[in-house]
Every structure is written in structure tokens, then in C-alpha cells.
Backbone as numpy.savetxt, mean C-alpha at the origin, in Angstrom:
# Nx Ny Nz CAx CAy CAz Cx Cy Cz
6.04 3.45 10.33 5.20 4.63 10.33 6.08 5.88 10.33
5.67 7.01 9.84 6.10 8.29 9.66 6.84 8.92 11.15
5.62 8.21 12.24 6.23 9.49 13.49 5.85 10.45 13.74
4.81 10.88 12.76 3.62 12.17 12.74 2.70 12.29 12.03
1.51 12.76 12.57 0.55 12.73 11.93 0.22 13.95 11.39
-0.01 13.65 9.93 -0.73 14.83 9.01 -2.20 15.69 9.44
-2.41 16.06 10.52 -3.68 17.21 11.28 -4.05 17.54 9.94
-3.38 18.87 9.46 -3.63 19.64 8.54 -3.83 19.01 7.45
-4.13 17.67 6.88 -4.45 17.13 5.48 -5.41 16.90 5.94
-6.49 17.00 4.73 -7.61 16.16 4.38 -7.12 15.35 3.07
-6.56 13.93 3.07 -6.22 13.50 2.34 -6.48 11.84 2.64
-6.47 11.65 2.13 -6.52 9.86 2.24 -5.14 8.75 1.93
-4.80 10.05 1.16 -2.90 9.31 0.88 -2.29 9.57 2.10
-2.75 10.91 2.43 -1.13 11.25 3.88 -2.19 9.89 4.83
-3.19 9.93 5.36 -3.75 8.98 6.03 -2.93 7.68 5.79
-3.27 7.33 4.71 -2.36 6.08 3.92 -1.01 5.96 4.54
-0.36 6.98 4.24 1.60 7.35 4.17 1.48 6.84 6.16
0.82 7.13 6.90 1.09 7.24 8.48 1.13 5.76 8.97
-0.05 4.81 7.54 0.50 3.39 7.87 1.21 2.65 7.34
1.47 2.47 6.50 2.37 2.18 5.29 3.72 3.07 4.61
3.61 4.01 5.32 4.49 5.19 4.71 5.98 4.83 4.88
6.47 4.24 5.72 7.92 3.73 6.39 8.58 2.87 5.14
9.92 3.40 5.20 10.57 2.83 4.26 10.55 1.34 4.31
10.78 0.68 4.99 10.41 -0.95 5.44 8.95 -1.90 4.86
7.70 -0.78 5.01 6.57 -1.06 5.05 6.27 -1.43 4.13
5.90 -0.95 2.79 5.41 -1.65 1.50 6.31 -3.07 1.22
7.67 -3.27 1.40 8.44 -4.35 1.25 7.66 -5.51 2.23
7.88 -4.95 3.28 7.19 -6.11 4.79 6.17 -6.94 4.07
5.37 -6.23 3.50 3.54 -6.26 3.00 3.67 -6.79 1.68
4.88 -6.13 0.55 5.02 -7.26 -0.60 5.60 -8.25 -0.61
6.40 -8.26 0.50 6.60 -10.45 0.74 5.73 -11.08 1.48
4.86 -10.68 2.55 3.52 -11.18 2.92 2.88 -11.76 1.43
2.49 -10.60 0.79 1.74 -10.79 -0.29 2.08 -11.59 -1.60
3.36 -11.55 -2.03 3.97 -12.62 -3.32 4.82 -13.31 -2.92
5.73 -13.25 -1.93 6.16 -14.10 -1.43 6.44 -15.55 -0.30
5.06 -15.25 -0.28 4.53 -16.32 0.86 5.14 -16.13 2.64
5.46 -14.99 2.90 5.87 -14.86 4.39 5.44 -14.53 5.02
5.33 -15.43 6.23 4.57 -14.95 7.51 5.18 -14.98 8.68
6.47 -15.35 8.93 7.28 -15.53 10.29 8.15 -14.07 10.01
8.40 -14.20 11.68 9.13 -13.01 11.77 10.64 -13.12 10.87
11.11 -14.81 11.46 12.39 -14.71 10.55 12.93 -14.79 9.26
11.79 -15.16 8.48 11.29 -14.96 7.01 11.70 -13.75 6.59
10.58 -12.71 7.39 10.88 -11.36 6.92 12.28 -10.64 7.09
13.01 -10.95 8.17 14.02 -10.57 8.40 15.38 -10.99 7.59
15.63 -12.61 7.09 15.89 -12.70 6.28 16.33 -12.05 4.93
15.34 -11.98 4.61 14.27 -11.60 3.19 14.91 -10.19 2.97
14.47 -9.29 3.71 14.99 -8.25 3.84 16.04 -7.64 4.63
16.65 -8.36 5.28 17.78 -7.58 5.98 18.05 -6.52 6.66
16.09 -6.07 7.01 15.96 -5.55 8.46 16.50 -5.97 10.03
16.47 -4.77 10.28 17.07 -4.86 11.88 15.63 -5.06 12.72
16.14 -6.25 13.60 15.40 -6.76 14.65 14.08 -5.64 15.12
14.62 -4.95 15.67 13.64 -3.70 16.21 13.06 -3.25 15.35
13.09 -2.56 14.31 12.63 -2.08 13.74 11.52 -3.28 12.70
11.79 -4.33 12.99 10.95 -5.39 11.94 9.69 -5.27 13.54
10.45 -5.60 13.91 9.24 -5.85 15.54 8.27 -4.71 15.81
8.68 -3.30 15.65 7.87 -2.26 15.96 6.93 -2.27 14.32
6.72 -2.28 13.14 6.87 -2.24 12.51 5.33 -3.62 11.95
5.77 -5.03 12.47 4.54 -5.97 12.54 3.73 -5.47 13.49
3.95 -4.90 14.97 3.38 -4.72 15.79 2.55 -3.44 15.39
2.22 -2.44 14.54 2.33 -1.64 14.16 0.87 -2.22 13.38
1.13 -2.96 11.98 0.58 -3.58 11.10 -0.27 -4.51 11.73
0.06 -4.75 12.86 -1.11 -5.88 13.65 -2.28 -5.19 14.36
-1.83 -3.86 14.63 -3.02 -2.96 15.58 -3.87 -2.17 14.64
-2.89 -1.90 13.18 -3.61 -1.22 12.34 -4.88 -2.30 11.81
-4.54 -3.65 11.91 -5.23 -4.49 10.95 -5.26 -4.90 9.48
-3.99 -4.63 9.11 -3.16 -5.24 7.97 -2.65 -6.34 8.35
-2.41 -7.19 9.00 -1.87 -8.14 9.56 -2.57 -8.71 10.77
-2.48 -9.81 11.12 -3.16 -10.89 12.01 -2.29 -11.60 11.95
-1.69 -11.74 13.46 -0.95 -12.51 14.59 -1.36 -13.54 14.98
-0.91 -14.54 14.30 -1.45 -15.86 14.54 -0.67 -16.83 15.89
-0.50 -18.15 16.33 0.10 -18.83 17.08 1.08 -18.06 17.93
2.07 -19.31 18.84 2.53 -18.88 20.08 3.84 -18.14 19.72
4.63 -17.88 21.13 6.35 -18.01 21.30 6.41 -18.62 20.05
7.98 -18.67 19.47 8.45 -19.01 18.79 7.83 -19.67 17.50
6.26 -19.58 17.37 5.99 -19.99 16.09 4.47 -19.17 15.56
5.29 -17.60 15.65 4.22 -16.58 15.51 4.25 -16.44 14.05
3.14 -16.29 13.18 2.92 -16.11 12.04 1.88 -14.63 12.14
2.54 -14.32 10.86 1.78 -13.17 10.17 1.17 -13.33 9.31
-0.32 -13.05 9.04 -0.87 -13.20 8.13 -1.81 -12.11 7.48
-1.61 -11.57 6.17 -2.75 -10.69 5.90 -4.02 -10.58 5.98
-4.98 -9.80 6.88 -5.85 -9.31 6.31 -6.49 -9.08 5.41
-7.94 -9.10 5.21 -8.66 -8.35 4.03 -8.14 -6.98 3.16
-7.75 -6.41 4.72 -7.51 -4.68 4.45 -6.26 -4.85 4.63
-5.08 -6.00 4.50 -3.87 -6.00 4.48 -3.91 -6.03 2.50
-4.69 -7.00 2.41 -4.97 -7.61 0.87 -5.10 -6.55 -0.14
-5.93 -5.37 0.66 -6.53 -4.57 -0.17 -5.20 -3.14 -0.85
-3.91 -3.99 -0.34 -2.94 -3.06 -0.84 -2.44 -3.69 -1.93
-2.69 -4.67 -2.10 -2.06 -4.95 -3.68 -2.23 -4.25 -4.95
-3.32 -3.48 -4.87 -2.84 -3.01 -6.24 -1.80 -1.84 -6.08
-1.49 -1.21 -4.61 -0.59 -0.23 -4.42 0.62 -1.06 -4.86
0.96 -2.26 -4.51 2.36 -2.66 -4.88 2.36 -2.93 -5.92
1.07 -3.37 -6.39 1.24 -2.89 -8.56 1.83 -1.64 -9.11
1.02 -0.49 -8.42 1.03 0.09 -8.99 2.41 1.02 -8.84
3.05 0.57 -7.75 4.50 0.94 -7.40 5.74 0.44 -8.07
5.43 -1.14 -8.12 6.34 -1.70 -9.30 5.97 -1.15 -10.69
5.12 -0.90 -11.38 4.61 -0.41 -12.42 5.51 0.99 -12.52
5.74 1.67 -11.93 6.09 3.20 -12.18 7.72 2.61 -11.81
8.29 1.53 -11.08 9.64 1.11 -11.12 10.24 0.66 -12.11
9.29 0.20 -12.75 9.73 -0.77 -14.35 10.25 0.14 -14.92
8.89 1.25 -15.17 9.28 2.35 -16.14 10.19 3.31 -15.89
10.30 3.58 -14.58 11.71 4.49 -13.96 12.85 4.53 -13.38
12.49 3.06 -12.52 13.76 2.70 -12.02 14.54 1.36 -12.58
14.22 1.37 -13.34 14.47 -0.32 -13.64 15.54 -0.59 -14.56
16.28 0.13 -14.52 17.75 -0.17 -15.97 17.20 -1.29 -16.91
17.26 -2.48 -16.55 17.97 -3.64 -16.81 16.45 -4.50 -17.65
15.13 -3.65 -16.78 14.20 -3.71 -17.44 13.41 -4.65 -15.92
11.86 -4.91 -16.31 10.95 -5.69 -14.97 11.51 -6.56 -14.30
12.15 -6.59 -13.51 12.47 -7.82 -12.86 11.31 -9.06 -12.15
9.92 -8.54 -12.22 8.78 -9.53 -12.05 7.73 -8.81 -12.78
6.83 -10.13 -12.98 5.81 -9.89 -13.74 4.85 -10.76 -12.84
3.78 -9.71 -13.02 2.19 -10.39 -11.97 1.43 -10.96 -12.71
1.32 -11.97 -12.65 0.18 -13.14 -13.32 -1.11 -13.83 -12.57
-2.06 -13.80 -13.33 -2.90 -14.04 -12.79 -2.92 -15.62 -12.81
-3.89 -15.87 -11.29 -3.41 -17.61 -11.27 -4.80 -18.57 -12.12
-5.25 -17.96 -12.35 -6.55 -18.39 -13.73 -5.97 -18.77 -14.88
-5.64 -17.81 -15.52 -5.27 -18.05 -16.79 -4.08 -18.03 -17.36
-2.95 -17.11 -15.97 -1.08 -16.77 -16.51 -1.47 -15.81 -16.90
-2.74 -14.88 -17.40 -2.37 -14.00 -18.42 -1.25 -12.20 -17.17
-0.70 -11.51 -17.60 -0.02 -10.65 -16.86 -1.59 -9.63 -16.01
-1.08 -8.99 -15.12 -1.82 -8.38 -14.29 -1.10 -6.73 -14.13
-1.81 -5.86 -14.07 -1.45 -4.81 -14.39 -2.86 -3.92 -13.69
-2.62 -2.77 -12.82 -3.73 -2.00 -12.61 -3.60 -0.71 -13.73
-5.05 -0.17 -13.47 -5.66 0.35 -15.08 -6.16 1.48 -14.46
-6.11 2.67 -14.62 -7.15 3.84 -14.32 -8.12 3.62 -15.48
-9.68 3.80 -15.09 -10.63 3.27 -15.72 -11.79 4.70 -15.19
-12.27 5.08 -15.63 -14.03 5.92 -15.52 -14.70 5.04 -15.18
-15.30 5.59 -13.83 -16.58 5.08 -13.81 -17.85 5.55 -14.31
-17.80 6.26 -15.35 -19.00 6.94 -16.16 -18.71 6.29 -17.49
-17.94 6.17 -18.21 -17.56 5.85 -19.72 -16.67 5.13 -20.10
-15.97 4.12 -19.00 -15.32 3.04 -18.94 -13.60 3.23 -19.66
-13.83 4.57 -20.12 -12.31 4.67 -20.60 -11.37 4.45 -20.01
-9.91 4.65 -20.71 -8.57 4.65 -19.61 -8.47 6.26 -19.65
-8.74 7.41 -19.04 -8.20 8.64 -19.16 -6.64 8.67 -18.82
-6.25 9.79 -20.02 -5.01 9.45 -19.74 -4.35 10.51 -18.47
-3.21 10.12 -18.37 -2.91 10.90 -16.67 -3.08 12.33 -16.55
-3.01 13.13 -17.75 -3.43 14.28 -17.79 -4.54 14.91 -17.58
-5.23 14.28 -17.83 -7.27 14.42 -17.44 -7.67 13.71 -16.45
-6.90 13.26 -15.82 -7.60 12.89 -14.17 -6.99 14.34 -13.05
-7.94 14.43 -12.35 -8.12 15.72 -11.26 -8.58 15.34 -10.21
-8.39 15.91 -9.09 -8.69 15.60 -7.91 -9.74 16.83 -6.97
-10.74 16.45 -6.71 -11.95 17.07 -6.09 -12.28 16.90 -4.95
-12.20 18.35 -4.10 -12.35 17.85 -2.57 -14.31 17.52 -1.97
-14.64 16.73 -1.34 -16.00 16.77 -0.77 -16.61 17.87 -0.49
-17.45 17.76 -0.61 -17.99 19.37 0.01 -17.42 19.45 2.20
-17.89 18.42 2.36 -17.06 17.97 4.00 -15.81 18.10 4.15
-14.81 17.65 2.97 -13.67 17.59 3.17 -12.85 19.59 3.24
-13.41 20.18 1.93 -13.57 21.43 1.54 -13.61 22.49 3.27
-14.76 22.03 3.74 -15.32 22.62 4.76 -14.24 22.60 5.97
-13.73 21.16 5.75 -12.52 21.31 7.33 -11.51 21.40 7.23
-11.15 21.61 5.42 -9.50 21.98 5.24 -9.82 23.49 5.10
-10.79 24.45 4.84 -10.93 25.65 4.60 -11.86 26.72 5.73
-12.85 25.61 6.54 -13.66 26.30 7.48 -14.55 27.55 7.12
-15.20 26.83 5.80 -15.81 27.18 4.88 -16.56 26.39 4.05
-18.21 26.28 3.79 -18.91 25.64 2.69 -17.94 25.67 1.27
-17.66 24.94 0.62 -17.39 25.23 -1.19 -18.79 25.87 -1.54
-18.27 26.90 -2.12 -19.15 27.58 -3.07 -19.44 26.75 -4.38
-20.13 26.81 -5.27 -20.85 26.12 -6.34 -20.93 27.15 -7.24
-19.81 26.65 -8.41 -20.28 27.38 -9.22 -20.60 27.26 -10.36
């Protein structure tokens, strides 16, 4: 976690960033998720985190409810959540912008679906006209609620 909380946002990403935001965190959550890990020493392994910081970190992910703490001493498993689950398309969509930016050498994995093999890929899509808009024509609109407690003010309509 960050270590502070965003007051002043009305946002749902900084919300996001306060649980997941930690450099450690999306990794922790994409070997849960494709790599089949659920022990502490798995993860540690895996990644070559330091003790403490893997420990504050599950413990963290277990209160948020991304994770569920299964069995005893020495044979504690981690396991995702629904709302642990429901981050996968963030780690799509993170490797997706790595391929294309960070990636020299080119994808080092590809997401397949276990139906058919065919590749897996998240899509910005309309929900009015089913298009892909492209990144330039998507905008972001505050609630009229949200408006009201980042400004302490109705949005006007115009």
C-alpha cells in the first residue's frame, strides 16, 4: 500500500492505487493469478521479496479481501477472491501497454483462453454502439455526487 490516503480524490483509481498501488502488489496478485501461488514461500521465491514486506503486504490483501487465508502454521495458503479475481483484466491490461513499451525483445507471455487457446486481450468497447473508441475519444465524467464533493457545489447542466 501507498502509506496515504488520497482525501482530496474523488477517484476510483487513487482508491484502487491505496490497495494495489505498492510496487510488490500487482506482481503478488499476478502469480496468485497465472501462476498458481498460494504459499507464502512460493511468493517469496518467485519474487525475491523481503520477508516483511511479503508479510505486511498478504496481510494487507487478506483484510482488504483480495485474498483468503486459508489453513494452519506452516501450511498457510493464499487464495484469491472474487474481488481478488476481478483484477485480471488490470494485469492484462498492464502487460498489454508492457509489450508495447517496455518490452525490447517483444511479449514475453501470451493469455489464452482455456476453451479454445484462442489469445485473450482486454478491449475498450461502448456500451451504447458496441464500438472500440479509439483512445482519443474516450473522456472521463464526474457524477453529479462525485462533482458535488470534489467542488462543494451542484454541476451545473449545460
Amino acid at each position: 500500500m501507498l502509506g496515504r490516503m488520497y482525501e482530496g480524490e474523488v477517484c476510483s483509481a487513487a482508491r484502487t492505487l491505496e490497495i494495489v498501488g505498492e510496487r510488490w502488489s500487482l506482481l503478488i496478485i499476478r502469480n496468485a493469478m497465472f501462476a498458481g501461488m498460494t504459499r507464502f514461500t512460493e511468493f517469496q521465491r518467485g519474487l525475491g521479496i523481503a520477508p516483511n514486506i511479503l508479510t505486511k503486504r498478504l496481510a494487507e490483501f487478506v483484510e482488504a479481501g483480495i485474498l483468503e487465508q486459508r489453513g494452519g502454521t506452516g501450511h498457510t495458503e493464499y487464495l484469491l477472491t472474487p474481488k481478488g479475481l476481478d483484477l485480471k483484466p488490470v494485469i492484462l491490461a498492464l502487460t498489454a501497454w508492457g509489450d508495447a513499451w517496455a518490452a525490447p525483445d517483444g511479449p514475453p507471455v501470451t493469455y489464452r483462453h482455456t476453451g479454445c487457446g484462442g489469445e485473450v486481450a482486454v478491449r475498450l468497447e461502448c456500451s451504447d454502439c458496441d464500438s472500440a473508441p479509439e483512445l482519443t475519444a474516450v473522456t472521463a465524467e464526474l457524477a453529479p455526487w462525485a462533482y458535488e464533493k470534489k467542488f462543494g457545489a451542484a454541476a451545473s447542466v449545460q
